[in-house]
Backbone as a ProteinNet text record, in pm:
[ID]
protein_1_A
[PRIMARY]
XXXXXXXXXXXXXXXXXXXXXXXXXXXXXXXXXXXXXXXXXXXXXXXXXXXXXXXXXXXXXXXXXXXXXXXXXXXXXXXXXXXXXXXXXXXXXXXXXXXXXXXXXXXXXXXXXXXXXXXXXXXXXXXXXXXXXXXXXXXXXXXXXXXXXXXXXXXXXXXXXXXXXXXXXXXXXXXXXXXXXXXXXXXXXXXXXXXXXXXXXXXXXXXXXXXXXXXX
[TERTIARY]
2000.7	1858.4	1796.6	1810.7	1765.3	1819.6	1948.8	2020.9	1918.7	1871.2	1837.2	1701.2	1622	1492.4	1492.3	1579.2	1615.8	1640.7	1701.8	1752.4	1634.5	1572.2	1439.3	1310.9	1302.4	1235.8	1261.4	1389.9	1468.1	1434.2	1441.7	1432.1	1313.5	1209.5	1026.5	990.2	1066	1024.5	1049.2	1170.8	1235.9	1188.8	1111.8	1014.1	911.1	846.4	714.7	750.9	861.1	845.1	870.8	939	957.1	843.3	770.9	588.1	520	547.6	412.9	467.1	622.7	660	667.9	681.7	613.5	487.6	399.4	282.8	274.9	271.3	261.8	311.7	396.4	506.9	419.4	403	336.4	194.8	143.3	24.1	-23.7	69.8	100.6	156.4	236.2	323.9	321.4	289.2	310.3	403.1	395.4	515	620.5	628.2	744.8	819	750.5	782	891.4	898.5	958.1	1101.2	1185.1	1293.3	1310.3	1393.9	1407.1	1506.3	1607.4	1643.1	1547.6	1411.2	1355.2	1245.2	1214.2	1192.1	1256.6	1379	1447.2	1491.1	1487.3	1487.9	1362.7	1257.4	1120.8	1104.8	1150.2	1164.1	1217.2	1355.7	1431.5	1563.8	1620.9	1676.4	1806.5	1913.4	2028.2	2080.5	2109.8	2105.6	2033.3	2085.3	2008.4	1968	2036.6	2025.1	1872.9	1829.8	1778.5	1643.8	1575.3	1442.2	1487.9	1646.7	1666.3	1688.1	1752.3	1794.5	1703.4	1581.1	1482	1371.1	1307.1	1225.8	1274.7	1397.5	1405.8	1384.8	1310	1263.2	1155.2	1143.8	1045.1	856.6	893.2	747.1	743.4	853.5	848.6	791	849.3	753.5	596	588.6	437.2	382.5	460.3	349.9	326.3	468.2	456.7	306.3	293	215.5	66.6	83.9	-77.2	-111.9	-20.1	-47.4	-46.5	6.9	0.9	-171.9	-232.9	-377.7	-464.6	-458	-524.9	-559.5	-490	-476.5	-550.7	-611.4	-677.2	-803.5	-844.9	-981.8	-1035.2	-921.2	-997.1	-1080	-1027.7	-1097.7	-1187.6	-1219.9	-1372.7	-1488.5	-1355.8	-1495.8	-1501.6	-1444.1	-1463	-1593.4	-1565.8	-1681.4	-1840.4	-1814.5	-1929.7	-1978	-1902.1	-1978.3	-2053.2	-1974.4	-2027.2	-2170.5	-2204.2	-2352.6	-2428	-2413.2	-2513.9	-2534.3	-2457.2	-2505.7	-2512.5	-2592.9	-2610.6	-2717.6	-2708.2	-2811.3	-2810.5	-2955.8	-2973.7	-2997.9	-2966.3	-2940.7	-2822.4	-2833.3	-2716.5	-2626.6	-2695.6	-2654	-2570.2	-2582.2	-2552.5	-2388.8	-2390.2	-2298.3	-2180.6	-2228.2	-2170.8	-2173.5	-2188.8	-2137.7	-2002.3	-2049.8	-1900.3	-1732.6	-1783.8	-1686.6	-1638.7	-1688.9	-1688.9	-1673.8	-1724.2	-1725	-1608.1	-1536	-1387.4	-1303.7	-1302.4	-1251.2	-1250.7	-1398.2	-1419.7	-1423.6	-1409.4	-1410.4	-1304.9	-1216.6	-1082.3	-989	-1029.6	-999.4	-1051.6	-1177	-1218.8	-1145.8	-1106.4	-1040.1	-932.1	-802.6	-713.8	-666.2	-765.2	-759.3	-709.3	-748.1	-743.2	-594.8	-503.8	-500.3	-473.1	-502.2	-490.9	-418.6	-334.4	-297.4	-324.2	-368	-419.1	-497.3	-628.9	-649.9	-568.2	-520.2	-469	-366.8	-282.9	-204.5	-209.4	-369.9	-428.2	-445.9	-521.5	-523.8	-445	-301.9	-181.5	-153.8	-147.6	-79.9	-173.7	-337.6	-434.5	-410.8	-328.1	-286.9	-204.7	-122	7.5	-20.2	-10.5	-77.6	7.9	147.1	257.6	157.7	218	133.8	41.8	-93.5	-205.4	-223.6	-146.9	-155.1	-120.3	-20.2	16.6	-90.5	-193	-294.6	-381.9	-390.3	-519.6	-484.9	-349.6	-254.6	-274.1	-264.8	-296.1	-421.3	-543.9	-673.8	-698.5	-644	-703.4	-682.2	-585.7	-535.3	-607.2	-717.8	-798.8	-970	-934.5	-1113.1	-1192.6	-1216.3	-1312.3	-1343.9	-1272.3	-1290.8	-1374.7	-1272.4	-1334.4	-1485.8	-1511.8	-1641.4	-1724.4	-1720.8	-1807.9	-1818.1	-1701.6	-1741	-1845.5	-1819	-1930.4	-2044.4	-2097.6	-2199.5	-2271.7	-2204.1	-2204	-2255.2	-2209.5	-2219.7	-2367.1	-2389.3	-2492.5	-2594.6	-2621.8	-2714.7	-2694.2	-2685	-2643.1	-2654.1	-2715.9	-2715.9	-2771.3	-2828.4	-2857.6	-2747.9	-2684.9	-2595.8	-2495.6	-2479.7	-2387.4	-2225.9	-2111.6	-2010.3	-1930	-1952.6	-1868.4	-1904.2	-2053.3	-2093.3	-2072.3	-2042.6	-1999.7	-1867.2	-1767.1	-1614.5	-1616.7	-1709.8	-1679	-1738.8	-1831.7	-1887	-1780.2	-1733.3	-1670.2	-1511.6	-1507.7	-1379.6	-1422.4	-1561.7	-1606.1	-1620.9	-1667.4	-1738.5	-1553.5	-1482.8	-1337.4	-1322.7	-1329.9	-1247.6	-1350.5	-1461.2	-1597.6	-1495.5	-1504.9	-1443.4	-1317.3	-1217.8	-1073.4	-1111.8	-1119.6	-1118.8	-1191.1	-1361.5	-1436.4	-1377.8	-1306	-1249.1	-1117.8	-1068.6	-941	-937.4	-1080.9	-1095.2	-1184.4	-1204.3	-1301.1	-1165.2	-1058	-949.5	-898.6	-871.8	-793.9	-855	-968.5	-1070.7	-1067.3	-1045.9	-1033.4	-934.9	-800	-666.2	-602.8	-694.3	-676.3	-812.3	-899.1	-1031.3	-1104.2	-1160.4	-1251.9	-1355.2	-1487.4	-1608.7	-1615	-1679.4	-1743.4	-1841.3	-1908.6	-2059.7	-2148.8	-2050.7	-2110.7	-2024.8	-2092.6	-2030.6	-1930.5	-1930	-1884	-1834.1	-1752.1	-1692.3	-1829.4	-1876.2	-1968.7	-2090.7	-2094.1	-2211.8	-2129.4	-2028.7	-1971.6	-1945	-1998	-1958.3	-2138.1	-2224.2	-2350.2	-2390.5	-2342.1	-2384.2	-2283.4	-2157.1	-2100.7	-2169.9	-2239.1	-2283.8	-2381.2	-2490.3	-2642.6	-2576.4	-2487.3	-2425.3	-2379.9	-2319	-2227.7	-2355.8	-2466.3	-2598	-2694.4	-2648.8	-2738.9	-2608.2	-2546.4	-2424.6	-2434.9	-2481.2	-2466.9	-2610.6	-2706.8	-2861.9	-2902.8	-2800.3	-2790.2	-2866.4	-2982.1	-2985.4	-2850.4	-2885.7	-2805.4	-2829.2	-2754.4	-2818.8	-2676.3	-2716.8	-2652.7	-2586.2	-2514.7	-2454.9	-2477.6	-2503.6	-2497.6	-2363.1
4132.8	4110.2	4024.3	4059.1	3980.8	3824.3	3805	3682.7	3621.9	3646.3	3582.9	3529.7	3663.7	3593.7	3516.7	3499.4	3416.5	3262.5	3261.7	3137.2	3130.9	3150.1	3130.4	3062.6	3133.9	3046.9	2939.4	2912.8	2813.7	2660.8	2705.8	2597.4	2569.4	2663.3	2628.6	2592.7	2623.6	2516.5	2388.5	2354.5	2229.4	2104.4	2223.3	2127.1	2127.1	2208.9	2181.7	2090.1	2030.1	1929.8	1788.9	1791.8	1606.8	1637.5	1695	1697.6	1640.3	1714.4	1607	1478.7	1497.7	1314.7	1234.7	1270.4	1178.7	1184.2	1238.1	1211.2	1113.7	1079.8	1019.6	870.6	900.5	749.8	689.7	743.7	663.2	637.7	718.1	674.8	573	525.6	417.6	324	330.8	172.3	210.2	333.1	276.9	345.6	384	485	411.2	290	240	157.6	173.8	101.8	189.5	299.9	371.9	444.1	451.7	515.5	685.2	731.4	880.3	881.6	820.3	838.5	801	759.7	741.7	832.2	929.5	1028.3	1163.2	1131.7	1234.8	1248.9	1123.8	1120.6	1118.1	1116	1140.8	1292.5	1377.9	1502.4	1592.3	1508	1522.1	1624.8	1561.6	1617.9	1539.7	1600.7	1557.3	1465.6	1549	1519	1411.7	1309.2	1193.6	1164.2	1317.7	1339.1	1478.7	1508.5	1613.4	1630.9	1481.4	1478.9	1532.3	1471.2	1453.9	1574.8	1652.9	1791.9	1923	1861.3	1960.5	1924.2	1822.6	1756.4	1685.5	1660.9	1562.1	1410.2	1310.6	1191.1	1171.9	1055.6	1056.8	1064.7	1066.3	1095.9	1270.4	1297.9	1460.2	1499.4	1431.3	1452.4	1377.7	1311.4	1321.1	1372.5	1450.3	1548.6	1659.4	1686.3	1849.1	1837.5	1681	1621.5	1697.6	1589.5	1620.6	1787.5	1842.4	1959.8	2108	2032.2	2091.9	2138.7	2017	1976.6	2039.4	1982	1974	2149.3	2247.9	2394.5	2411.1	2399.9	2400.2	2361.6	2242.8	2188	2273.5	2304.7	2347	2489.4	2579.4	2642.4	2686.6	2548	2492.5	2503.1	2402.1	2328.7	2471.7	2532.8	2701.2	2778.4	2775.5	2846.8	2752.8	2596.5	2511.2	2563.3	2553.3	2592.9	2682.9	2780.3	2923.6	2933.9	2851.6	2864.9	2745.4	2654.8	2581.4	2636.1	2728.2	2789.5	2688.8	2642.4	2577.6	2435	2449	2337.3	2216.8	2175.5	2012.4	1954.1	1923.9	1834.7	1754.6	1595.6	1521.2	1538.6	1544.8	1544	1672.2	1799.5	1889.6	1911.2	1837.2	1802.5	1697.8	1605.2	1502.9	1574.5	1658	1709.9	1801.1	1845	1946	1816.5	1717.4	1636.8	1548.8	1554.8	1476.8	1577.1	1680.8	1749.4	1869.5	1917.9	1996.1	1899.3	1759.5	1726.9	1708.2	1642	1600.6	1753.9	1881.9	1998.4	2006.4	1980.4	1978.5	1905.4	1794.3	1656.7	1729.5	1762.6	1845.7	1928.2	2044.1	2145.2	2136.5	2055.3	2058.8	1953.8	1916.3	1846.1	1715	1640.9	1485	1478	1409	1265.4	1369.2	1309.7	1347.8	1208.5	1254.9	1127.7	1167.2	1262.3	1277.1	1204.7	1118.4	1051.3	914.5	853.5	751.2	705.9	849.9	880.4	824.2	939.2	912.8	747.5	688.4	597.8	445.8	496.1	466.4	501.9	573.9	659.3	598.2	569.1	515.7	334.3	266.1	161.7	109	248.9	235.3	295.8	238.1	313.5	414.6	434.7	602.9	646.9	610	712.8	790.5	725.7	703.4	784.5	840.9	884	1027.1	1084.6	1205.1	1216.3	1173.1	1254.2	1266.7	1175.1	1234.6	1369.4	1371.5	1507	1578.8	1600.2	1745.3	1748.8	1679.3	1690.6	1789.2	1704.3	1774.1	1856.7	1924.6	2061.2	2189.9	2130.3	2223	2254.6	2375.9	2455	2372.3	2402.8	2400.6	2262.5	2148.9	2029.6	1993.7	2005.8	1958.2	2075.2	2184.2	2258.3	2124.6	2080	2010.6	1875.8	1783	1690.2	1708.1	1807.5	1889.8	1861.4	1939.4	1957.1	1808.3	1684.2	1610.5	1542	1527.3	1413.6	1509.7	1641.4	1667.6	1650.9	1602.6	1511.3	1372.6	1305.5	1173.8	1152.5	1203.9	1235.8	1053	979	889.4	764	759.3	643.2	616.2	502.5	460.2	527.6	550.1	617.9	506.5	370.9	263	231	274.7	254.1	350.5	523.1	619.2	594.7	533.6	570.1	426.9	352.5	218.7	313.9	368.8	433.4	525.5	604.9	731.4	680.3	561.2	458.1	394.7	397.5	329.2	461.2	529.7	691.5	732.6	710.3	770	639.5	518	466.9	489.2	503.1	478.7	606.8	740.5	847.3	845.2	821.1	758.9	690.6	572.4	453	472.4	535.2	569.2	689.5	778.9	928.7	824.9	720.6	650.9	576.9	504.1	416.1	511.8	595.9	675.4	758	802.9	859.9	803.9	672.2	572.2	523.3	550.7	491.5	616.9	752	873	859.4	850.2	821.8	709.7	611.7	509.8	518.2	632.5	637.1	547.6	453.4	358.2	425.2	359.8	393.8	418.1	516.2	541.4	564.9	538.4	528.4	649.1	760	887.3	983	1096.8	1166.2	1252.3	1327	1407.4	1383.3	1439.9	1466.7	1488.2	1598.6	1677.3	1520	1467.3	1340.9	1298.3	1250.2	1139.8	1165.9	1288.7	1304.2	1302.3	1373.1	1330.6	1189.1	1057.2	934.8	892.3	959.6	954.9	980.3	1115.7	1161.2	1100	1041	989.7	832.9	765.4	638.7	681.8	769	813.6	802.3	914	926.1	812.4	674.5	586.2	490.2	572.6	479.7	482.3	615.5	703	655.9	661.5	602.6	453.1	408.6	226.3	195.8	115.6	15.5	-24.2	-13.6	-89.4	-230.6	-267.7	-463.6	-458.5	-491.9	-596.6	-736.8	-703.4	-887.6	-903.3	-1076.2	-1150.2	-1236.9
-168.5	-143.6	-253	-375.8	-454.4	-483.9	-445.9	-420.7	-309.9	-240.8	-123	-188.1	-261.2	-304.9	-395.7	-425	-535.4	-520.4	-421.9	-301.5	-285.3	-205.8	-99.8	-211.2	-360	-421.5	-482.9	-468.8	-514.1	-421.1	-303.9	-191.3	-219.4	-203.9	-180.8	-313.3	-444.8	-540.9	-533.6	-457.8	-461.6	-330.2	-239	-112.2	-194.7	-263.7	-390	-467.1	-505.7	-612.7	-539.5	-420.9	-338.2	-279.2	-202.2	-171.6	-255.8	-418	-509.7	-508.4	-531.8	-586.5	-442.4	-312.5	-235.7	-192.7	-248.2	-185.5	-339.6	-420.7	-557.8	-517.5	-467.6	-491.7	-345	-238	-116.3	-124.1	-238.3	-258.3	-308.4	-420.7	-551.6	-514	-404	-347.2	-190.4	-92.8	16.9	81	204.1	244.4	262.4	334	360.6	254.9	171.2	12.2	-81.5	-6.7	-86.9	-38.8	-70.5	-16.3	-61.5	10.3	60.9	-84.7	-175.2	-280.9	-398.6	-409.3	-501.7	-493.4	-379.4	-426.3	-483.4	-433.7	-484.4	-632.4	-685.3	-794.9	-877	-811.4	-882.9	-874	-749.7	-807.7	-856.3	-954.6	-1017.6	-913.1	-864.9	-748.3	-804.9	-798.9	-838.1	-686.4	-557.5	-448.7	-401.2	-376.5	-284.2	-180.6	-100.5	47.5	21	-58.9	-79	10.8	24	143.3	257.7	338.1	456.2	474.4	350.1	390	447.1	356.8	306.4	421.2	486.4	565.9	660.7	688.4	823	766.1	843.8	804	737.1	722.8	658	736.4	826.8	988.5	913	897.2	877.2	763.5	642.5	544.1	527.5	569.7	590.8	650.7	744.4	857.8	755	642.9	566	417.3	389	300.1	365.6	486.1	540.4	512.5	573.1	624.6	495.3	388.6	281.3	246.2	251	221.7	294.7	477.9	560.8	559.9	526.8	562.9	413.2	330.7	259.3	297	297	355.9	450.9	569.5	658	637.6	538	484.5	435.1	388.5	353.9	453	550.1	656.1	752.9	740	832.1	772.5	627	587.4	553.3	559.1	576.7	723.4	828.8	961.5	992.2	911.5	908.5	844.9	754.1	671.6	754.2	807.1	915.7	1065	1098.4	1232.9	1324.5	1395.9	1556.3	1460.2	1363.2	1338.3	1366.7	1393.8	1457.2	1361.4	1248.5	1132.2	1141.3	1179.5	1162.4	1011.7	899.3	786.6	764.2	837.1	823.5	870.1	950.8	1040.6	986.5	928.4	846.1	760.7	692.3	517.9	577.8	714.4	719.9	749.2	772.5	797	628.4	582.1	417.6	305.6	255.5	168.1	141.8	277.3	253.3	231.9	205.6	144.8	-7.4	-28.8	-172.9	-240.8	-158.3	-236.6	-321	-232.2	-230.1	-335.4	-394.9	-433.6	-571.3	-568.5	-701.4	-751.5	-675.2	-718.3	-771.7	-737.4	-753.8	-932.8	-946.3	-1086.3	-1097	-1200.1	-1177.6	-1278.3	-1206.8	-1123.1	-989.2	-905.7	-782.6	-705.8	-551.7	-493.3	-368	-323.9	-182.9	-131.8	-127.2	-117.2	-109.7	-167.9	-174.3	-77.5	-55.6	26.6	179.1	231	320.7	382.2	247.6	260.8	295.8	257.8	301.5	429.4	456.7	622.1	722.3	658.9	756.4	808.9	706.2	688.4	839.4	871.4	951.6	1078.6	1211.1	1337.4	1384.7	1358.7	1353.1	1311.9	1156	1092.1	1088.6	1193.9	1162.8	1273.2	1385.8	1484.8	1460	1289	1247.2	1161.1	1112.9	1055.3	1184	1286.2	1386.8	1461.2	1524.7	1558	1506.1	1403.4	1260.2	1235.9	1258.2	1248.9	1361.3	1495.6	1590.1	1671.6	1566	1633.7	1526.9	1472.1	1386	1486.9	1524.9	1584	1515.5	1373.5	1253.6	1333.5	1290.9	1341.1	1432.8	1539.5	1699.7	1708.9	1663.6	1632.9	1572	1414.5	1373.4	1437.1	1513.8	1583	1715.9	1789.4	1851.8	1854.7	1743.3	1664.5	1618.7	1563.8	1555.1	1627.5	1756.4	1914.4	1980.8	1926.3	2001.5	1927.7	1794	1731.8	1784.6	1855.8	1891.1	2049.2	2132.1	2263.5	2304	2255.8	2268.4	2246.2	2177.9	2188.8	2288.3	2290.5	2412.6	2359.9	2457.6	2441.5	2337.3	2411.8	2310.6	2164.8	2124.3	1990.4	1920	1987.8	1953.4	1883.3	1959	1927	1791.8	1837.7	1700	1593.8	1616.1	1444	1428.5	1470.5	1466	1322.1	1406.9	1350.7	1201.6	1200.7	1109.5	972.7	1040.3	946.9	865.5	985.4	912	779.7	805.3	659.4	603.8	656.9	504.6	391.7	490.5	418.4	346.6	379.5	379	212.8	273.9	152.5	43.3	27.2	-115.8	-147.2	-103.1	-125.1	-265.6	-189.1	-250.4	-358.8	-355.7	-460.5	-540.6	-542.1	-672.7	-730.1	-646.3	-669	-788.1	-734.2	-808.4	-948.1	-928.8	-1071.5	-1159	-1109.5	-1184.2	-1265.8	-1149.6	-1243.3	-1322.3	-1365.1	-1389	-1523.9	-1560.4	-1636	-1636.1	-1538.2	-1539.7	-1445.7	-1519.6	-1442	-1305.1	-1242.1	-1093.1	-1097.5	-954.8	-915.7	-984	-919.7	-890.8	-1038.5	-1091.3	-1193.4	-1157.7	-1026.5	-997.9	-850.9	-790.9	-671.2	-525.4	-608.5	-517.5	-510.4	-618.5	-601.6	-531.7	-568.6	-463.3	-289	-303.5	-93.7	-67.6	-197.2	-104.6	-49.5	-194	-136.2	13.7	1.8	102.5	250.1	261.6	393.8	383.8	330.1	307.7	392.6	373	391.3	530.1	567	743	806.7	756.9	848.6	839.5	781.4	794.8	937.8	887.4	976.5	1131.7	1127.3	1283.8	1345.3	1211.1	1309	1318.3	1253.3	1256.5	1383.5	1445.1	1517.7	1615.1	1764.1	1828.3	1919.6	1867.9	1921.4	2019.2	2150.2	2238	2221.5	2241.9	2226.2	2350.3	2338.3	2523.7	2549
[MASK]
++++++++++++++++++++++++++++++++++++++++++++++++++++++++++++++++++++++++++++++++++++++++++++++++++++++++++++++++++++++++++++++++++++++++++++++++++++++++++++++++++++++++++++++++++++++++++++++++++++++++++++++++++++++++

């Protein structure tokens, strides 16, 4: 018995250590930039086969990346819902979509590469199709998009899905480049995390009430 627990923490330390060093290495150069032996040797893995063994491909380890995270946040955004109730505040609505993250990004201590990551995977349309999959198999979620579209009863369906597209990199990309300016110690806008998702949602909700002009 104790052989076994022994084993068993052996493995889940060793998927804990190619998790940080590929989410690190795809964040910094790029998923496809990187090979399945150069993380293994970033997580000091004697084995060169040690990703394939441990994760499958590499689609696989980014699904285990996302999902490392995503089950965190959503935690957040469960108990953000929970304190706005049914409210008709667009902003209210947009903070539950922006802020389980930047909670998140806070907590875990700087340098961080989650972000950056993201920002990578968003690059690539696979990819890009395994973070929307794992989004939207979260209640919390599809609850606050909800909530969202029923502040918005007025816009057309096609200016809906272009902002919607637009609201994700706004989030995505300043989550990445403030990331990147953290781990790198050069100046950012905002002092803190928590500043940086308010100018964030203040910017989505100017996004969402933008003016709509017709083209001819």
């Amino acid at each position: 018995m104790a052989g076994r627990t022994a084993r068993a923490e052996q493995v889940s330390g060793t998927r804990e250590r190619i998790l940080q060093a590929a989410e690190r290495l795809f964040a910094e150069r790029g998923v496809y930039a990187v090979s399945n032996r150069q993380v293994s040797e970033a997580a000091e893995q004697g084995n060169n086969a040690a990703v394939g063994y441990h994760f499958g491909t590499k689609t696989d380890l980014v699904r285990a990346i996302t999902r490392k995270h995503t089950e965190q946040i959503e935690q957040t955004r469960v108990r953000m819902l929970a304190e706005i109730g049914d409210s008709s505040e667009l902003a209210d609505w947009v903070a539950c979509l922006v802020r389980p993250t930047t909670e998140h990004l806070a907590s875990v201590g700087s340098p961080t590469w989650f972000a950056r990551f993201c920002a990578q995977v968003m690059t690539d349309p696979a990819l890009q199709d395994i973070m929307a999959e794992e989004s939207l198999t979260s209640p919390a979620l599809r609850q606050t998009l909800e909530g969202l579209n029923r502040c918005l009863p007025e816009l057309p369906a096609d200016v809906h899905v272009e902002r919607g597209a637009m609201a994700r990199q706004l989030i995505v990309h300043t989550c990445a480049e403030r990331e990147r300016a953290l781990a790198e110690n050069t100046p950012t806008p905002r002092s803190s995390w928590h500043d940086a998702a308010t100018g964030l949602i203040d910017a989505i909700v100017g996004l969402w009430r933008a003016p709509v002009t017709r083209c001819r």
